[in-house]
C-alpha positions in Angstrom: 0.0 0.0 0.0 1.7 3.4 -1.3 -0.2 6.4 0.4 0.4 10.0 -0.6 2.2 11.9 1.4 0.2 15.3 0.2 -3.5 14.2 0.5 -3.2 11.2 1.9 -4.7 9.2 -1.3 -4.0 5.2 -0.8 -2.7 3.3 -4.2 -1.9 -0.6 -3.9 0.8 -0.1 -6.9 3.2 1.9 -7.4 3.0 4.7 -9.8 4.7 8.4 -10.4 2.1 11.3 -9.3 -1.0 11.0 -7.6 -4.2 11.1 -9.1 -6.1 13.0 -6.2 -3.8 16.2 -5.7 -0.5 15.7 -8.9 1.9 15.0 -6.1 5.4 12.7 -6.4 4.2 10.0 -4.4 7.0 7.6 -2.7 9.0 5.0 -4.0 8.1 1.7 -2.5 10.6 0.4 -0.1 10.9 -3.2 -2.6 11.6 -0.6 -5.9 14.3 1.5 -3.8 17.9 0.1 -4.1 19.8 -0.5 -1.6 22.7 2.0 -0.4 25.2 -1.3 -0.9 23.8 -2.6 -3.9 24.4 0.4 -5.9 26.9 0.0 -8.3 28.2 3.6 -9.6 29.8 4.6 -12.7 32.8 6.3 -12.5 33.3 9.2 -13.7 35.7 9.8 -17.0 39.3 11.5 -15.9 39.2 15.2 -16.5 39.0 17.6 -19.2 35.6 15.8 -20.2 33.8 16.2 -23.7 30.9 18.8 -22.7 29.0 20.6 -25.2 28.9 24.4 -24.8 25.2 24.6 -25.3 24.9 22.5 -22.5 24.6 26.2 -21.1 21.4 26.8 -22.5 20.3 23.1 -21.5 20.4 24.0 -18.2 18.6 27.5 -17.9 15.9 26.1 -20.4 15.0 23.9 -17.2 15.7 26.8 -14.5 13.1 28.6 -13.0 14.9 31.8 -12.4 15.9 32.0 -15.9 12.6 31.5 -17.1 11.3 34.1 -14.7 13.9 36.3 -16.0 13.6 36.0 -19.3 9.3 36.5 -19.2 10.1 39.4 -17.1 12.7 40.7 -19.7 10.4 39.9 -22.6 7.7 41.7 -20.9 10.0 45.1 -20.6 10.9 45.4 -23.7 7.6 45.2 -25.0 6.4 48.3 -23.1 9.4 50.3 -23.4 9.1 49.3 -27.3 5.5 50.3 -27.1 5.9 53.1 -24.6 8.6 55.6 -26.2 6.4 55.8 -29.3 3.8 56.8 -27.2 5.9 59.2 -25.1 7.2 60.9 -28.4 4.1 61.2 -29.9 3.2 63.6 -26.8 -0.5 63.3 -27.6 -0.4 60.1 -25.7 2.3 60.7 -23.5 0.2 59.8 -20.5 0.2 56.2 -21.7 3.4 56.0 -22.7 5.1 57.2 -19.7 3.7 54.9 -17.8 4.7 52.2 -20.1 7.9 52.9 -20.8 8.6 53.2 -17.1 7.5 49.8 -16.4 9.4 48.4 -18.9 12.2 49.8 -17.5 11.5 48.5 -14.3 10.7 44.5 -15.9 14.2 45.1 -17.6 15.8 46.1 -14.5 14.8 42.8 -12.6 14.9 40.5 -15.8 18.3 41.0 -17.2 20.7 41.1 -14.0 18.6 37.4 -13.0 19.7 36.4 -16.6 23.1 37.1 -16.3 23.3 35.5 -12.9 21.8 32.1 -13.9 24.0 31.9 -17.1 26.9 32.5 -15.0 25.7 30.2 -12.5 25.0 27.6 -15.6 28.5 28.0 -17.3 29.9 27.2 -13.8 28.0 23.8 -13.6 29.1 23.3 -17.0 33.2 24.1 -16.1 32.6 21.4 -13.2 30.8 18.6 -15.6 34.4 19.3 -17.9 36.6 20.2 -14.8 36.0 18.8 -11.9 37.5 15.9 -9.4 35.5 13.3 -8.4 34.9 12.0 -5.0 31.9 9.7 -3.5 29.0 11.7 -1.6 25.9 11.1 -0.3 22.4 11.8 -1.5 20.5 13.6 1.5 17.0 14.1 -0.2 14.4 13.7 -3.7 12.1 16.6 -3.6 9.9 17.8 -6.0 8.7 22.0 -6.0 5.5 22.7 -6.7 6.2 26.3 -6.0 7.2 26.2 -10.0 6.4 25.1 -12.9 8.3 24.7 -16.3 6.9 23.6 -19.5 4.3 21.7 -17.4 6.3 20.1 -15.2 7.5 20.9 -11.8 11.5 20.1 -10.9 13.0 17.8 -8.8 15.5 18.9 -6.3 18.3 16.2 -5.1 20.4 17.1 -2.0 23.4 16.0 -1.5 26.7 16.3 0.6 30.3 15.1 -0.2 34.2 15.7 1.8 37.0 17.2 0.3 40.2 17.8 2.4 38.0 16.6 5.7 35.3 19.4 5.5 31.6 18.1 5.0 30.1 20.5 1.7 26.2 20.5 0.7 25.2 21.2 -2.2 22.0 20.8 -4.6 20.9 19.7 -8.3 17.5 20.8 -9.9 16.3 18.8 -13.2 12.9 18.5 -14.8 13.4 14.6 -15.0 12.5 12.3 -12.5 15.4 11.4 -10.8 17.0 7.8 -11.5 16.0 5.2 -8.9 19.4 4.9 -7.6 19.2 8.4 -6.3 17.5 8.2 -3.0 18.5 9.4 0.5 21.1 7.5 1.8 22.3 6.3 -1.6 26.0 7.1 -2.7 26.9 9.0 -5.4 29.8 10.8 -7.6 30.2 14.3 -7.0 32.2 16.3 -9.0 33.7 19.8 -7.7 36.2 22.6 -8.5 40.0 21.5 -6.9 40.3 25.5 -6.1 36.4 26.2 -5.2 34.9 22.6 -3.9 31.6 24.6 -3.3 31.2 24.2 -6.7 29.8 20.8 -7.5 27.2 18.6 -9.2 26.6 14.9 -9.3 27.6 12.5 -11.8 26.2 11.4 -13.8 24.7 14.6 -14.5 20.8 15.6 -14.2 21.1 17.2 -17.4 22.0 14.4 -20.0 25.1 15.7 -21.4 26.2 12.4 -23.8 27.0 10.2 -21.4 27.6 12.6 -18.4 
């Protein structure tokens, strides 16, 4: 018996969402591997073949930079619509308005774009860069708060060691995550050698050939 943990719904087989409410509902304990039974891939020695529009992979699946780039879509529009108005001084009471709120959608859109592509490319120098080392998944969540393409994204936790300090991080992908990444589970973490707070898992979230 599988029971949701949102509304409480009762199913007597597995399966992905529930019915009642749309929420992830929880593996069965006989589908969930165990921690010692995993057997993980090891990750290909470093510089690995990464595509540079893997970039754009990852914001296409990134809340914030979907946010940013409505929000920057949406300013440009008025300001596009608004300084014609403004000129045209007949309807400058319009376009002032307008063209101000553009600027104000374009003042909030762009600097979230810029940070999330910078925050991508980093991900992406780790996928190429990084060292390995064997961490621990700490939890499978799935955000409701947002929803991409019709889909919300899954959040997996995770921690790993490097030069005996404990780091945390966190991976976000539209795709349900593998069944061998559960709490408690091992997995490969790759990091920066001069910034380990820079990390994801391997193999990547993101299905970069292979990685």
């Amino acid at each position: 018996m599988i029971t949701c943990p949102w509304c409480g719904t009762n199913y007597t087989s597995f399966q992905p969402n529930c019915d009642n409410c749309g929420g992830s509902l929880p593996l069965p304990p006989e589908v969930v591997p165990a921690a010692s039974s995993v057997s993980l891939a090891t990750p290909p020695p470093p510089p690995r073949d990464v595509p540079r529009q893997a970039v754009w992979h990852i914001l296409s699946s990134d809340g914030w930079a979907i946010s940013g780039l409505v929000f920057s879509l949406l300013g440009l529009v008025f300001v596009v619509v608004g300084i014609p108005l403004t000129v045209s001084l007949v309807a400058a009471f319009v376009g002032l308005p307008f063209g101000g709120l553009g600027v104000l959608f374009l003042s909030g859109g762009i600097p979230v774009l810029v940070w999330r592509y910078q925050m991508a490319h980093s991900t992406v120098e780790v996928l190429r860069e990084g060292e390995a080392t064997v961490g621990e998944i700490i939890s499978v969540t799935q955000n409701y708060h947002v929803r991409v393409n019709g889909r919300y994204p899954w959040a997996v936790e995770y921690d790993y060691e490097v030069g005996g300090r404990l780091y945390a991080d966190k991976v976000t992908t539209l795709s349900r995550p593998d069944l061998s990444q559960q709490p408690g589970s091992p997995v490969y973490v790759l990091y920066m050698r001069d910034d380990p707070e820079q990390s994801t898992v391997y193999p990547s979230p993101y299905g970069y050939y292979g990685l």
